[in-house]
Each structure stands twice: as C-alpha cells, then as structure tokens.
C-alpha positions in Angstrom: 120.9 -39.5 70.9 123.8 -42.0 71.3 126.2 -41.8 74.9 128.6 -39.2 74.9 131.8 -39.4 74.0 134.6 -38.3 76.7 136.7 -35.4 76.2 139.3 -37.0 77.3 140.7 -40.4 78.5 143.4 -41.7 80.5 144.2 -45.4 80.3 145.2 -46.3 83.6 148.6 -48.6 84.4 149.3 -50.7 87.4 150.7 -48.5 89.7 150.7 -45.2 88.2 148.1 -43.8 90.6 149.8 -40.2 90.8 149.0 -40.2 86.4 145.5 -40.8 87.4 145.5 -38.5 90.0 146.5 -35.6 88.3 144.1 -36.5 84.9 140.8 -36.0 87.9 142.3 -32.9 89.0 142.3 -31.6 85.3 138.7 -32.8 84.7 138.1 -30.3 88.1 139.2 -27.8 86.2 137.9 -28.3 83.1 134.3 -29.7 83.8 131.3 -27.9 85.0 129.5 -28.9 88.2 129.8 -32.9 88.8 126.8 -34.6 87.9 126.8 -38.2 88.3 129.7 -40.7 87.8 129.3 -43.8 85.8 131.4 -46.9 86.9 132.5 -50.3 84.8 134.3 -53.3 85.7 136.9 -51.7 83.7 136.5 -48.0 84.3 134.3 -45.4 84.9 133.7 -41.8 83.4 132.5 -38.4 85.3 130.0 -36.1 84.0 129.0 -32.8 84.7 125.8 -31.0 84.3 126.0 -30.1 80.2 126.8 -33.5 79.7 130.1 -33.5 79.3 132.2 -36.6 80.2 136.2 -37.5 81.3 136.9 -40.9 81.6 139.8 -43.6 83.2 139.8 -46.9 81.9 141.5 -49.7 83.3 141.6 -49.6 87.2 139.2 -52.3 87.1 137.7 -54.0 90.2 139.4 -55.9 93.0 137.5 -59.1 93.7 137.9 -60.6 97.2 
C-alpha cells in the first residue's frame, strides 16, 4: 500500500499565516484523533488515527 493521499492541501504563501491558520482549524474539525505529523523541508501533513491526512506545503524551514 502506497502513502496516502491528503484530503486536502493548502499551498502556503509568504505571509499569509492567518490562510494557514484557519486550513489547521478545519482539519480539527474534519479529522479524527491526531495521530502523528509528518514534516518536510517543504511542508508537512497531519494524520489522524484511520489514516487520513491534511497537508500545507510550502512554509519551508528557516535556516540560521
């Protein structure tokens, strides 16, 4: 069995934090119990306990 595909995505822009904001609170509503999180240089996706994945792409990392 391949990784699971999100049910949705939200593709993150500089300075739009309040976007993001409100996509996690939807994925509060809409997912099961948290799971684990996944995170990427680029992004990183949540999952809950059926399996079931949101995911932001595009925060990235700040190197220091």
């Amino acid at each position: 069995m391949g990784e699971q595909q999100p049910l949705a995505s939200h593709d993150y822009v500089s300075g739009s934090s309040q976007d993001a904001l409100e996509f996690l609170k939807r994925t509060r509503s809409e997912l099961r119990m948290l799971r684990f999180v996944r995170v990427w240089p680029d992004g990183f996706r949540l999952y809950d306990i059926n399996g079931d994945c949101f995911e932001i792409r595009g925060p990235g990392l700040v190197h220091g």
